[in-house]
Backbone as XML, in Angstrom:
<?xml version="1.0"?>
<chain id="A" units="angstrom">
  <residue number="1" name="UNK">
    <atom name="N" x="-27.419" y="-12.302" z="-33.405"/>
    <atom name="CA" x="-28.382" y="-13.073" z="-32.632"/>
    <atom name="C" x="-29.613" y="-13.393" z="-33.483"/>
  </residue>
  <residue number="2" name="UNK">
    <atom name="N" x="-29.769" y="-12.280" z="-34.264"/>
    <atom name="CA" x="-30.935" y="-12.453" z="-35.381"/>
    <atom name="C" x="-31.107" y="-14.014" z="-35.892"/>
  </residue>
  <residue number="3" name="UNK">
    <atom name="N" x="-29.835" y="-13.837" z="-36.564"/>
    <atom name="CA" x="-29.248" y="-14.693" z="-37.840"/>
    <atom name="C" x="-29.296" y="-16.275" z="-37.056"/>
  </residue>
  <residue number="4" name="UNK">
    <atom name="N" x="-28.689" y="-16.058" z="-36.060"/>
    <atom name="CA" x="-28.740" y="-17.422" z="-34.739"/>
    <atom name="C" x="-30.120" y="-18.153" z="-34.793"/>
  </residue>
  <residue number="5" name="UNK">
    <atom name="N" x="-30.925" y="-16.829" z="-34.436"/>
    <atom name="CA" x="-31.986" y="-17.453" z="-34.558"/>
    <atom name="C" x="-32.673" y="-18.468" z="-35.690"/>
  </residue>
  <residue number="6" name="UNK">
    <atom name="N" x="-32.302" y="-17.606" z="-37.405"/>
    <atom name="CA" x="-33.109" y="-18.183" z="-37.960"/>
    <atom name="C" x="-32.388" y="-19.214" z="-38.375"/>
  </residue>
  <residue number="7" name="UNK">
    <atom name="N" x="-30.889" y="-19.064" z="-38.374"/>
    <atom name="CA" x="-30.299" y="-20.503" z="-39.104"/>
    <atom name="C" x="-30.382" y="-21.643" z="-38.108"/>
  </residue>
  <residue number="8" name="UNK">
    <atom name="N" x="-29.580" y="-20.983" z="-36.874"/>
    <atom name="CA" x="-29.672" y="-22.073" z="-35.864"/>
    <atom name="C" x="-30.649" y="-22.918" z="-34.770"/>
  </residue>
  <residue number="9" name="UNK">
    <atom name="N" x="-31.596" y="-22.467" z="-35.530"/>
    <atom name="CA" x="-32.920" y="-22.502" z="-34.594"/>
    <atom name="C" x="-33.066" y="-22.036" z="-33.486"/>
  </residue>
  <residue number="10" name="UNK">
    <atom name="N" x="-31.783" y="-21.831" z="-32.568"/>
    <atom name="CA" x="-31.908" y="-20.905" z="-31.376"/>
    <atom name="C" x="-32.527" y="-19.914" z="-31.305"/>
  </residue>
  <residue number="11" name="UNK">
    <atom name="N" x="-33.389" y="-20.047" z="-30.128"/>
    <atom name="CA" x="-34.319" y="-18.615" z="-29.946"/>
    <atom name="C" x="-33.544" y="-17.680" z="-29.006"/>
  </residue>
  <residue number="12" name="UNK">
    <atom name="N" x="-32.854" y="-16.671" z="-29.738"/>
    <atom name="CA" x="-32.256" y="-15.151" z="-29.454"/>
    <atom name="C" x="-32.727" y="-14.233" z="-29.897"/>
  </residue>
  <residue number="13" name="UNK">
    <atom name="N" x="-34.615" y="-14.158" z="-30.714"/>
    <atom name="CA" x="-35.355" y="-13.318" z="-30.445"/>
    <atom name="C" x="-35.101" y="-12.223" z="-29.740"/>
  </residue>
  <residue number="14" name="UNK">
    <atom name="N" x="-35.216" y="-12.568" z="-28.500"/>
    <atom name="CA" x="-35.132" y="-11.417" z="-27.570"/>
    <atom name="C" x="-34.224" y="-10.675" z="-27.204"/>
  </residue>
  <residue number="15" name="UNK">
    <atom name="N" x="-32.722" y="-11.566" z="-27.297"/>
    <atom name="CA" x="-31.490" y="-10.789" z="-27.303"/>
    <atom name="C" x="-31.470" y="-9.644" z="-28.973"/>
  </residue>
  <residue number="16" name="UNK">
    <atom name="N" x="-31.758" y="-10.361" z="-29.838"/>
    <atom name="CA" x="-31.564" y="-9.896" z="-31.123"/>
    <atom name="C" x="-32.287" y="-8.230" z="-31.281"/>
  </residue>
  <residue number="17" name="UNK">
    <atom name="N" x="-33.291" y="-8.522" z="-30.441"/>
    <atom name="CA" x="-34.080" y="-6.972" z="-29.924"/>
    <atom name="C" x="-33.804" y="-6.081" z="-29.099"/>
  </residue>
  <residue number="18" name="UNK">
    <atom name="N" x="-33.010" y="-6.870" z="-28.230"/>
    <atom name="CA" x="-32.512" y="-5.952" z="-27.212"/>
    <atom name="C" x="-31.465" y="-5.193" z="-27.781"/>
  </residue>
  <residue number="19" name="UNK">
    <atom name="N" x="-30.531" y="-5.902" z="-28.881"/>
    <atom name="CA" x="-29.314" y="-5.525" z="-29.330"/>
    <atom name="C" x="-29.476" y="-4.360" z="-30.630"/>
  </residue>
  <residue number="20" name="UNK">
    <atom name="N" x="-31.222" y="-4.085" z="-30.965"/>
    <atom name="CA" x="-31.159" y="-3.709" z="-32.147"/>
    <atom name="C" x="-31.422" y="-2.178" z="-31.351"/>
  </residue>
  <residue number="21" name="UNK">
    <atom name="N" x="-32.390" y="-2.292" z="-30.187"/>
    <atom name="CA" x="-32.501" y="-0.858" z="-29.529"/>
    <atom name="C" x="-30.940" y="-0.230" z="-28.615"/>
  </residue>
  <residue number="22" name="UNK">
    <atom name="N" x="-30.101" y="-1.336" z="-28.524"/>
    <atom name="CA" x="-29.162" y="-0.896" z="-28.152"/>
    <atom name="C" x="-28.603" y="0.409" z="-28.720"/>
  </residue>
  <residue number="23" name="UNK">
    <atom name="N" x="-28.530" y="-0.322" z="-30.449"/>
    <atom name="CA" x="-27.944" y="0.356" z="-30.750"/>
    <atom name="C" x="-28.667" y="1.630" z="-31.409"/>
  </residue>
  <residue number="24" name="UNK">
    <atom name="N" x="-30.117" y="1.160" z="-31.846"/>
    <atom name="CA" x="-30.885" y="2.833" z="-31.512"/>
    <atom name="C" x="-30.446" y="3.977" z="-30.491"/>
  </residue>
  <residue number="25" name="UNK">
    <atom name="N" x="-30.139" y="3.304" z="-29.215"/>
    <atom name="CA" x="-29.589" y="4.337" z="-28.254"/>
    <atom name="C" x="-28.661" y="4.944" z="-28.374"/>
  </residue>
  <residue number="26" name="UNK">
    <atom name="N" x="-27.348" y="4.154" z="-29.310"/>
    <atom name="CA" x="-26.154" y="5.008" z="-29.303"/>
    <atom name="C" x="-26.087" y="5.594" z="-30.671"/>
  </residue>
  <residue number="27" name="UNK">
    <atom name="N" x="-27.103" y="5.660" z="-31.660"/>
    <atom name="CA" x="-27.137" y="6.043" z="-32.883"/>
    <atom name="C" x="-28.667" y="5.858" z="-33.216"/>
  </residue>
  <residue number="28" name="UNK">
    <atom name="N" x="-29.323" y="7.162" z="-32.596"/>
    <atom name="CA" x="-30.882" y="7.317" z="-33.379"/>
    <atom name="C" x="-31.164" y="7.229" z="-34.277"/>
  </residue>
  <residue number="29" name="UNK">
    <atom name="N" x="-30.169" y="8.215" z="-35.385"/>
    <atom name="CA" x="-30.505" y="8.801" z="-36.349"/>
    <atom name="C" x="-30.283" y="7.563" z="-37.411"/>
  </residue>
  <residue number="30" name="UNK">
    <atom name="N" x="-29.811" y="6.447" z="-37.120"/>
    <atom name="CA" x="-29.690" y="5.197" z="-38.643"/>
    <atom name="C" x="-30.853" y="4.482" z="-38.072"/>
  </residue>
  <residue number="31" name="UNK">
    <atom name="N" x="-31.242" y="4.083" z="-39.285"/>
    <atom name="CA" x="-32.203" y="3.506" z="-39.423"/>
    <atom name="C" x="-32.919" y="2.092" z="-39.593"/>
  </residue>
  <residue number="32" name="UNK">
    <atom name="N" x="-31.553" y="1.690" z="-40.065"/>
    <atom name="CA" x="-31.071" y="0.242" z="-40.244"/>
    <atom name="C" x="-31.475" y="-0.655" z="-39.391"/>
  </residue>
  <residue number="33" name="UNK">
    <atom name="N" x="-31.650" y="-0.537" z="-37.113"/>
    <atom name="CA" x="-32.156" y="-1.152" z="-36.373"/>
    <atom name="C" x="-33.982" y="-1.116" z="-36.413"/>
  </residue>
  <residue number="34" name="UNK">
    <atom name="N" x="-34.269" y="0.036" z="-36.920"/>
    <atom name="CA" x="-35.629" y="-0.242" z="-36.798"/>
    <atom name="C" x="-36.216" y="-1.340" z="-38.294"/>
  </residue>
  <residue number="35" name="UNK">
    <atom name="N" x="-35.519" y="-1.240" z="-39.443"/>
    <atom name="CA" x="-35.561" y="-2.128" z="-40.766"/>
    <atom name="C" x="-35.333" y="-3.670" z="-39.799"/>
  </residue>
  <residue number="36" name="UNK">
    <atom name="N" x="-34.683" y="-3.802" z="-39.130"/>
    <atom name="CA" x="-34.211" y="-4.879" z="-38.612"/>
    <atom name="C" x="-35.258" y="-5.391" z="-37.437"/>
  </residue>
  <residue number="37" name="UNK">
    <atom name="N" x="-36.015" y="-4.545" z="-36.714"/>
    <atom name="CA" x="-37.017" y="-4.735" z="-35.865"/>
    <atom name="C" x="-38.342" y="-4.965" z="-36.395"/>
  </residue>
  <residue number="38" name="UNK">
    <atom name="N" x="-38.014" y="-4.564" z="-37.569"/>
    <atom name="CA" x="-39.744" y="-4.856" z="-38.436"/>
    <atom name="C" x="-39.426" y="-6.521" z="-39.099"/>
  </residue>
  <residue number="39" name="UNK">
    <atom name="N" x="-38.489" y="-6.767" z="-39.151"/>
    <atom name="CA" x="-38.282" y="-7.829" z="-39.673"/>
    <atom name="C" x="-38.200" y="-8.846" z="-38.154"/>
  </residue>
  <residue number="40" name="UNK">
    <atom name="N" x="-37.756" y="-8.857" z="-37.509"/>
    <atom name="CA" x="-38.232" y="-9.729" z="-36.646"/>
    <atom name="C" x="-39.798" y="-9.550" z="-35.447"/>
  </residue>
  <residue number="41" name="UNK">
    <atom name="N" x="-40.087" y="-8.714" z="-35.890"/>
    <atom name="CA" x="-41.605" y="-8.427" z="-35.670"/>
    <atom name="C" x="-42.876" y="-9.652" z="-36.594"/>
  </residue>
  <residue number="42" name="UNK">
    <atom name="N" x="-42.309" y="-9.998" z="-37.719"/>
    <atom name="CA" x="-43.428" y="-10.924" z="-38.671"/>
    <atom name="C" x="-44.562" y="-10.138" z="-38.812"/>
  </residue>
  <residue number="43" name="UNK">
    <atom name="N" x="-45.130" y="-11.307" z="-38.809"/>
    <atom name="CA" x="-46.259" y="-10.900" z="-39.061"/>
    <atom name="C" x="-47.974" y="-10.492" z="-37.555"/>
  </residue>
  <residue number="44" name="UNK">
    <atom name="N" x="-46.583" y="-10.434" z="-36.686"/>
    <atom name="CA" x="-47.750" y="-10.089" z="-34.679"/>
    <atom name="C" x="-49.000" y="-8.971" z="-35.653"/>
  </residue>
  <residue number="45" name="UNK">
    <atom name="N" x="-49.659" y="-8.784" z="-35.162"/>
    <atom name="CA" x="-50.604" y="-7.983" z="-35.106"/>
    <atom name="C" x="-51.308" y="-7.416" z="-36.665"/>
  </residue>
  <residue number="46" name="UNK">
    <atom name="N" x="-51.336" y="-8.914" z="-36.995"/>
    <atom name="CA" x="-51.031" y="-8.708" z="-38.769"/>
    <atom name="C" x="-50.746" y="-7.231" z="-39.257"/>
  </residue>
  <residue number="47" name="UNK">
    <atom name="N" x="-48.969" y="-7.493" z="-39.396"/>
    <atom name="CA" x="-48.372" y="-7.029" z="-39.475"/>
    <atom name="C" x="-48.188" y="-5.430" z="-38.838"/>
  </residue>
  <residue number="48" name="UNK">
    <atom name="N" x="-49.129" y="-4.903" z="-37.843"/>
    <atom name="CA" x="-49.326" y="-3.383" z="-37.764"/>
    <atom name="C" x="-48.060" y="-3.200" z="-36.925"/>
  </residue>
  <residue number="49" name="UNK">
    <atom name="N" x="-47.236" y="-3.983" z="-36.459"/>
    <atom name="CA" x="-46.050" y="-3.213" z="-35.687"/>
    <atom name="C" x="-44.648" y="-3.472" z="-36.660"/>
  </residue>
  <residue number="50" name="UNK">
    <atom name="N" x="-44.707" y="-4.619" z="-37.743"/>
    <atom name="CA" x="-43.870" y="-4.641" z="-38.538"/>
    <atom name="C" x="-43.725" y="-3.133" z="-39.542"/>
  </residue>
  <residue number="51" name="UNK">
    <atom name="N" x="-44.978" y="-2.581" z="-39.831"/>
    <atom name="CA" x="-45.087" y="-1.258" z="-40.499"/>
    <atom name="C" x="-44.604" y="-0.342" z="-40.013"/>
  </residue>
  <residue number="52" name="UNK">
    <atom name="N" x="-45.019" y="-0.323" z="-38.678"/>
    <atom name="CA" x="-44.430" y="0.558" z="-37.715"/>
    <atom name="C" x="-43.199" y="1.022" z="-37.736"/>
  </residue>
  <residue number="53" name="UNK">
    <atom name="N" x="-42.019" y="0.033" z="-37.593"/>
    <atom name="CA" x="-41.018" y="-0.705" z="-37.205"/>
    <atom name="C" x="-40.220" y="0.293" z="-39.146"/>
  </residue>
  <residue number="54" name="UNK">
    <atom name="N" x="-41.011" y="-0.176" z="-39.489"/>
    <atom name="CA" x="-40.586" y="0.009" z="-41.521"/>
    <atom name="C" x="-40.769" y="1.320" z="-41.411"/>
  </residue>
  <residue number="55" name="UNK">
    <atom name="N" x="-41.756" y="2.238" z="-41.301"/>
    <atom name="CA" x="-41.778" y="3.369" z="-41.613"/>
    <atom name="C" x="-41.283" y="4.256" z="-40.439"/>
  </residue>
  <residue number="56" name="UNK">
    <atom name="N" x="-40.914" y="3.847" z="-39.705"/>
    <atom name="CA" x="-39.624" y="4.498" z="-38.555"/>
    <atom name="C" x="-38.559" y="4.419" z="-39.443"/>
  </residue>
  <residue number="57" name="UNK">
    <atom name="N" x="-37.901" y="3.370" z="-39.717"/>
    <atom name="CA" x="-36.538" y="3.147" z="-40.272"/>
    <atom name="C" x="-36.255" y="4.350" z="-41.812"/>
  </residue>
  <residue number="58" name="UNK">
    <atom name="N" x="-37.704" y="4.823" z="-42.390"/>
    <atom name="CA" x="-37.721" y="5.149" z="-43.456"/>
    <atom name="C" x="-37.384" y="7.244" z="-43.126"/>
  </residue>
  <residue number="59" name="UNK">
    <atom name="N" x="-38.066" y="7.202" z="-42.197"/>
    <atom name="CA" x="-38.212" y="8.416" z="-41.643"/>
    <atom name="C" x="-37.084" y="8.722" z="-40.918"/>
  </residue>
  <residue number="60" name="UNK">
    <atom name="N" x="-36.358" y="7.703" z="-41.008"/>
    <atom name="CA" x="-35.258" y="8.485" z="-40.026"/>
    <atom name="C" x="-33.944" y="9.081" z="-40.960"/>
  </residue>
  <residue number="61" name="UNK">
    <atom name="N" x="-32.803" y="10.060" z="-40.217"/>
    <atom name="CA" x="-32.308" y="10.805" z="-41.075"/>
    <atom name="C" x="-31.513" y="9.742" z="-41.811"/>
  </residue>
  <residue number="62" name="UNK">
    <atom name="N" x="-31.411" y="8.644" z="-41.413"/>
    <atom name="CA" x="-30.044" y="8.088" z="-42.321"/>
    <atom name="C" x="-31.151" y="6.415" z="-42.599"/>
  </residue>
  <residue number="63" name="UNK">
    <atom name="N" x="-31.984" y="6.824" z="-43.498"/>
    <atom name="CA" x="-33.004" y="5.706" z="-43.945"/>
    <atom name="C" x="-32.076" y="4.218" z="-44.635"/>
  </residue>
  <residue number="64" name="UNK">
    <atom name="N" x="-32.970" y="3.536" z="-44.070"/>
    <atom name="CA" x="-32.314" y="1.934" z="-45.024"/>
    <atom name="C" x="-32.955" y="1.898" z="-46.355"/>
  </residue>
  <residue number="65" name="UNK">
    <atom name="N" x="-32.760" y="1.695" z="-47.739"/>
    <atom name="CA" x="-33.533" y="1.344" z="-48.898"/>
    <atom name="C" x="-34.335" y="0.153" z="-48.589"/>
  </residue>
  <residue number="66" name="UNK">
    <atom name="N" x="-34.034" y="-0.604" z="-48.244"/>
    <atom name="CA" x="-34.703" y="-2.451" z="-48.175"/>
    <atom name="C" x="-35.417" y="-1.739" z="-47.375"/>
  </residue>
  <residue number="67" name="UNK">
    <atom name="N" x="-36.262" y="-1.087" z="-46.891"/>
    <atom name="CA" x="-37.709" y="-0.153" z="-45.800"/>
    <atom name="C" x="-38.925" y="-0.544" z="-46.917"/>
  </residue>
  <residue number="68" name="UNK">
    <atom name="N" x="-38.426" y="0.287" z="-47.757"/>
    <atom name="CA" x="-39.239" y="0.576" z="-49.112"/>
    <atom name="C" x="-39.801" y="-0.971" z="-49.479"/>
  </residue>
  <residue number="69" name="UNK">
    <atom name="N" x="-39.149" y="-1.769" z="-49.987"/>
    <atom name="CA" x="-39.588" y="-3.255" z="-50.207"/>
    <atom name="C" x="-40.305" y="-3.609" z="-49.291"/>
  </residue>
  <residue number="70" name="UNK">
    <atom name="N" x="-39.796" y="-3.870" z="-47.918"/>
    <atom name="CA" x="-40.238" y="-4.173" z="-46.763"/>
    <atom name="C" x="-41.782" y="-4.031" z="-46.811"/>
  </residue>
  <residue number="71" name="UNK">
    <atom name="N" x="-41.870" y="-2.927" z="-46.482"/>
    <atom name="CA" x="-43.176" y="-1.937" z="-46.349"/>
    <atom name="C" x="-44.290" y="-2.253" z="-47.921"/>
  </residue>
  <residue number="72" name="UNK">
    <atom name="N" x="-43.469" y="-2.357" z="-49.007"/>
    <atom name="CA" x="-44.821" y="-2.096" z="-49.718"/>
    <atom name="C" x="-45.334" y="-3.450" z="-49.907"/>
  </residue>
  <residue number="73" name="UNK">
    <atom name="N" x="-44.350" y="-5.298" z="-49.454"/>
    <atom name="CA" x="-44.680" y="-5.897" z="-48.976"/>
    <atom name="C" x="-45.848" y="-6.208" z="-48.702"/>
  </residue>
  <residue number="74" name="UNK">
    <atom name="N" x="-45.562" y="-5.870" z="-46.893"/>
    <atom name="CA" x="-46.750" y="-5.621" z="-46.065"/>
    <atom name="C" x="-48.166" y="-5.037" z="-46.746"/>
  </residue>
  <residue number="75" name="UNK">
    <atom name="N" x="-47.798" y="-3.550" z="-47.268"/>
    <atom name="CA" x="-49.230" y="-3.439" z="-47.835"/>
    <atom name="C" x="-49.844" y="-4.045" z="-49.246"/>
  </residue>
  <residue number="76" name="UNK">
    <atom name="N" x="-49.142" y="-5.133" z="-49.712"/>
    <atom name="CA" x="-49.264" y="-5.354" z="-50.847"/>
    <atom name="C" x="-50.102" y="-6.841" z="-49.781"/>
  </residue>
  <residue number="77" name="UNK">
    <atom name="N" x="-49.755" y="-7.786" z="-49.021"/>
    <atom name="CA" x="-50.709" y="-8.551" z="-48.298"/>
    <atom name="C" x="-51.495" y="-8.002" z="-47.694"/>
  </residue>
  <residue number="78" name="UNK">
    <atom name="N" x="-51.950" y="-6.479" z="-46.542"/>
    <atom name="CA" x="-52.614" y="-6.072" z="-46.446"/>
    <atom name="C" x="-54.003" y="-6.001" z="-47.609"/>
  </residue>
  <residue number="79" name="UNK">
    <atom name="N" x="-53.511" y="-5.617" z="-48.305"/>
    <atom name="CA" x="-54.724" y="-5.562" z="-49.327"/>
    <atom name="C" x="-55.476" y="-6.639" z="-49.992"/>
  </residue>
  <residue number="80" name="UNK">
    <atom name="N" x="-54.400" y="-7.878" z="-50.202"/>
    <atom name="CA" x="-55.093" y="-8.833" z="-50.324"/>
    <atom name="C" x="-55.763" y="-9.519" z="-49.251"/>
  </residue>
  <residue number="81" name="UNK">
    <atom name="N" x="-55.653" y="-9.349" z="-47.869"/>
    <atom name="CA" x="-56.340" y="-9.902" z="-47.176"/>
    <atom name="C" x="-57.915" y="-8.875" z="-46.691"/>
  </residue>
  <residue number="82" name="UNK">
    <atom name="N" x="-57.250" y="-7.547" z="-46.843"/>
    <atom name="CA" x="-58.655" y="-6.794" z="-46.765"/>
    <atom name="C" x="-59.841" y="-7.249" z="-47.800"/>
  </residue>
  <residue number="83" name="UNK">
    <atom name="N" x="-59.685" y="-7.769" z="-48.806"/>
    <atom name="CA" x="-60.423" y="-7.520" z="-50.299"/>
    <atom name="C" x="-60.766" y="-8.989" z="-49.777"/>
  </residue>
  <residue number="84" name="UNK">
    <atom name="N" x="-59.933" y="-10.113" z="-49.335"/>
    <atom name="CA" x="-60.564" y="-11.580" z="-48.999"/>
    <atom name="C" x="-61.908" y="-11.701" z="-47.689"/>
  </residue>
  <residue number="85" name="UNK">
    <atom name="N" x="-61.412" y="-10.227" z="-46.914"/>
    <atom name="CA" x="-62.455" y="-10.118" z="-45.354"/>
    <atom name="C" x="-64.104" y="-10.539" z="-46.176"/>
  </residue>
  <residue number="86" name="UNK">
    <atom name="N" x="-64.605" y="-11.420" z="-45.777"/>
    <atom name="CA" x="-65.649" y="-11.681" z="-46.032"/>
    <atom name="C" x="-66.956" y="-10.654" z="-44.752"/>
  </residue>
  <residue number="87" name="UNK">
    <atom name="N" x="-67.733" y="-10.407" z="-45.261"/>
    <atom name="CA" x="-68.912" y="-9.749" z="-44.162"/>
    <atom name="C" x="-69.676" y="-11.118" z="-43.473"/>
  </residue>
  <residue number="88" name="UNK">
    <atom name="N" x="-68.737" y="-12.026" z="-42.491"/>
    <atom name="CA" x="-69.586" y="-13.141" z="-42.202"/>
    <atom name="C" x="-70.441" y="-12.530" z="-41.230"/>
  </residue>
  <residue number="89" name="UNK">
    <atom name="N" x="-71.676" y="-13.856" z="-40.932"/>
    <atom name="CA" x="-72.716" y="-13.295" z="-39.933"/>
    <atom name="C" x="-71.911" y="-13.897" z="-38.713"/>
  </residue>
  <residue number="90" name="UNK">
    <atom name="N" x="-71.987" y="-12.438" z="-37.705"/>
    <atom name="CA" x="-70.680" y="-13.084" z="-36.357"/>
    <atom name="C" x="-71.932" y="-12.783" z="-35.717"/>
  </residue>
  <residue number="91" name="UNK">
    <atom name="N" x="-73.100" y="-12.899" z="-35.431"/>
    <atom name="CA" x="-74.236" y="-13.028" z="-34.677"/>
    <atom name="C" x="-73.857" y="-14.663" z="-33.860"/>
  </residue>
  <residue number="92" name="UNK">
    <atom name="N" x="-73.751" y="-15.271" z="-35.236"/>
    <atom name="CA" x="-73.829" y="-16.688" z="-34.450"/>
    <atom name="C" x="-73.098" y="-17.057" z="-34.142"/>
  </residue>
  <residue number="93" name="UNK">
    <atom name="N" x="-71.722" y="-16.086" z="-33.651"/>
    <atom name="CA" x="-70.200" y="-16.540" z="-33.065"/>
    <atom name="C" x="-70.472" y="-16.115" z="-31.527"/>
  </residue>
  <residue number="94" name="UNK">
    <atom name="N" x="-69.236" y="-16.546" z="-30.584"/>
    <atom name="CA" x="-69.358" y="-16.474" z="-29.350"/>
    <atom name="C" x="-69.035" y="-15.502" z="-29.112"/>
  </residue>
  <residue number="95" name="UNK">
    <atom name="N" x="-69.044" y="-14.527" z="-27.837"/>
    <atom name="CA" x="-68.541" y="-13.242" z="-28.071"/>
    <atom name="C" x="-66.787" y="-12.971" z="-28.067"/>
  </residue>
  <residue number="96" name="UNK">
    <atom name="N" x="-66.491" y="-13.858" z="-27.630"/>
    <atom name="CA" x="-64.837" y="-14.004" z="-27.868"/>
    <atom name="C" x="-64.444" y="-14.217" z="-29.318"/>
  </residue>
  <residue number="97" name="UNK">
    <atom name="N" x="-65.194" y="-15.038" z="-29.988"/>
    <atom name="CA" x="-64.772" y="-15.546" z="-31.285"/>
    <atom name="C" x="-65.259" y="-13.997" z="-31.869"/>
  </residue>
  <residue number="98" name="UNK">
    <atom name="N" x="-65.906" y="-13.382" z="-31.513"/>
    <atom name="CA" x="-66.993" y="-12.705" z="-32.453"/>
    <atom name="C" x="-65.711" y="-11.088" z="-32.045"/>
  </residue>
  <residue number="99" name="UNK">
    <atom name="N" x="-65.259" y="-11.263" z="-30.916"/>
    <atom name="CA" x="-64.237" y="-10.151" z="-31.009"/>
    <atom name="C" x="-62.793" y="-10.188" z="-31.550"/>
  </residue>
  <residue number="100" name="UNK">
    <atom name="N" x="-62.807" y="-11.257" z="-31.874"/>
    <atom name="CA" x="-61.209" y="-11.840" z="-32.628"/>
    <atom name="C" x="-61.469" y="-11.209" z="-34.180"/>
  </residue>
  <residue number="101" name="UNK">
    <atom name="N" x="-62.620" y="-11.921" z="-34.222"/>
    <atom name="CA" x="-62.827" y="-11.528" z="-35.753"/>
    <atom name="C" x="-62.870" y="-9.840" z="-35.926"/>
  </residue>
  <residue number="102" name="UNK">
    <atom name="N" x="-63.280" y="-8.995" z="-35.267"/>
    <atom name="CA" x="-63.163" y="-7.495" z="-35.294"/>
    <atom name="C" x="-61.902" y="-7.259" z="-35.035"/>
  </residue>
  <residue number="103" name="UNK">
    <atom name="N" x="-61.539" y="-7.557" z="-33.910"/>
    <atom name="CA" x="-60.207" y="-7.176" z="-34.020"/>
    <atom name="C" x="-59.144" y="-7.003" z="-35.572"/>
  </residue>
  <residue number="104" name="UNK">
    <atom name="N" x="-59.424" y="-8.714" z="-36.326"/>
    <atom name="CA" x="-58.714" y="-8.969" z="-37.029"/>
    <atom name="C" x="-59.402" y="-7.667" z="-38.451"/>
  </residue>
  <residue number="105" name="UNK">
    <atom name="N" x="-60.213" y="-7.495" z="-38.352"/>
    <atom name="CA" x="-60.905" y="-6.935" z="-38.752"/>
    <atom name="C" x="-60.356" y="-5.291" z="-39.233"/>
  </residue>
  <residue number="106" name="UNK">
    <atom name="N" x="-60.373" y="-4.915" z="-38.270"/>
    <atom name="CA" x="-60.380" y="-3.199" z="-37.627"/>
    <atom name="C" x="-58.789" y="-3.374" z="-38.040"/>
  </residue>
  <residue number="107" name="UNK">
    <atom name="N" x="-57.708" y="-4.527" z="-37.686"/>
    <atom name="CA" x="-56.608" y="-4.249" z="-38.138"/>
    <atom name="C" x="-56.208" y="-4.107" z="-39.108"/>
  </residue>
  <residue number="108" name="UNK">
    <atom name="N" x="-56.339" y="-5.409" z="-39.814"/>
    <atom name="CA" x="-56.425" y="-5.178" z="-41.525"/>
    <atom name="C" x="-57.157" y="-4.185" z="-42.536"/>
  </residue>
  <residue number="109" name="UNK">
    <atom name="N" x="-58.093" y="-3.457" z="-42.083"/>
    <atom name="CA" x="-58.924" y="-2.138" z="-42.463"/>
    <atom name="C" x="-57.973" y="-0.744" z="-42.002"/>
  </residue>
  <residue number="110" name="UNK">
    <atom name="N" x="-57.253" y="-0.843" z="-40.914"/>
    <atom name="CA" x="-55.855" y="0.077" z="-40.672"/>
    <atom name="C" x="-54.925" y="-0.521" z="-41.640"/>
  </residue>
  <residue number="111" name="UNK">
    <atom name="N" x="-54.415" y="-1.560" z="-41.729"/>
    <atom name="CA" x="-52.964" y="-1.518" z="-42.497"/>
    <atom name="C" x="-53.131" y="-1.194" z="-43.992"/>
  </residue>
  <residue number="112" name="UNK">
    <atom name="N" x="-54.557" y="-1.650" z="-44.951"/>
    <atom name="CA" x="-55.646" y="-1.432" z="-45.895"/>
    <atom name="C" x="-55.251" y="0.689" z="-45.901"/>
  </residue>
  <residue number="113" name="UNK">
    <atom name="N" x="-55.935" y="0.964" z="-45.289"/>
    <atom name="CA" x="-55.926" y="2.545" z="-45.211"/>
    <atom name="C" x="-54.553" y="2.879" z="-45.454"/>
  </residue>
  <residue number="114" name="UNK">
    <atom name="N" x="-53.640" y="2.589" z="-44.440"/>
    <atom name="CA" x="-52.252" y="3.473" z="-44.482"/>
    <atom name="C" x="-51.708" y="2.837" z="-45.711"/>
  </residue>
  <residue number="115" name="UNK">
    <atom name="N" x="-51.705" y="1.733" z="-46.491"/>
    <atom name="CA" x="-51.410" y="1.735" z="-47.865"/>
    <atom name="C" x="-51.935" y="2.801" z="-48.963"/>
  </residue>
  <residue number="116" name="UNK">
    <atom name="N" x="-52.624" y="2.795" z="-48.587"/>
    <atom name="CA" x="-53.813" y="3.806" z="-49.626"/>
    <atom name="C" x="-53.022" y="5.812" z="-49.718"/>
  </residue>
  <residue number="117" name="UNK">
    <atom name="N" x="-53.218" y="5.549" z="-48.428"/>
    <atom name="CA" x="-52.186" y="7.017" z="-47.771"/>
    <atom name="C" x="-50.813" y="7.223" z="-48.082"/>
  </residue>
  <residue number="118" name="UNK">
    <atom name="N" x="-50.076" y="6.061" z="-48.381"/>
    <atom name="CA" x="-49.007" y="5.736" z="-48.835"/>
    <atom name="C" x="-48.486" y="7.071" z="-50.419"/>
  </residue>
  <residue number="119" name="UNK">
    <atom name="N" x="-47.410" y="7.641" z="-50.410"/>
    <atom name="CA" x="-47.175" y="8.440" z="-51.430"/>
    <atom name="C" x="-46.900" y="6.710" z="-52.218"/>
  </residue>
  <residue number="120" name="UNK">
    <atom name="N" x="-46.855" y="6.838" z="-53.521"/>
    <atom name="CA" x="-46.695" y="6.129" z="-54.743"/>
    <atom name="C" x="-45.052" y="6.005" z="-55.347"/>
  </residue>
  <residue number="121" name="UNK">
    <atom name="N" x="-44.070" y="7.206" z="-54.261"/>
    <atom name="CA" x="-42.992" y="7.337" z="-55.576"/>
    <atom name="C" x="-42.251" y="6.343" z="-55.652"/>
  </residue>
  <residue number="122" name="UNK">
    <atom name="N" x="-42.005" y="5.360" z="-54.264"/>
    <atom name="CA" x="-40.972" y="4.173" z="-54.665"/>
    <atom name="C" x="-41.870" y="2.954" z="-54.954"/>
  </residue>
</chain>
């Protein structure tokens, strides 16, 4: 359903998710559905549930290798977008605009950190 999606343009998103916890249910311990859930996750919440999604799959007893790529990925744009965060003046933003920008903020300063925390060996 994944694959549907991206070749065929059909949106089976949602089946493709449903089918990946399926099979979490009948097999916790591989890891392979959560590698597969970070990947159709993108980039939502710049990126903090795709990581998620990656370092589940990594932690689990029967880990996917492609986690490792995945993941250092993510924190490899994490960092470039932390280091681009400019300190603008959000005085003169609206308070909606002015909470988007924190948000975006506070997230990328989390995904920034847990790179950092990150062991180095792969």
């Amino acid at each position: 359903a994944r694959y549907q999606n991206e070749l065929a343009g059909v949106d089976t998103e949602l089946l493709a998710e449903r089918f990946y916890y399926q099979a979490l249910s009948v097999a916790p311990q591989i890891g392979m559905p959560f590698n597969q859930l970070g990947t159709l996750a993108g980039s939502k919440y710049y990126n903090v549930e795709a990581t998620y999604c990656y370092l589940r799959c990594i932690q689990s007893e029967v880990s996917f290798e492609g986690a490792y790529g995945n993941l250092k990925r993510l924190y490899d744009k994490a960092s470039k977008m932390y280091h681009q965060l400019k300190k603008c003046e959000t005085r003169k933003l609206s308070p909606s605009k002015k909470r988007g920008k924190d948000i975006k903020r506070l997230l990328v300063s989390f995904m920034y950190l847990q790179s950092l925390l990150q062991p180095k060996s792969r």
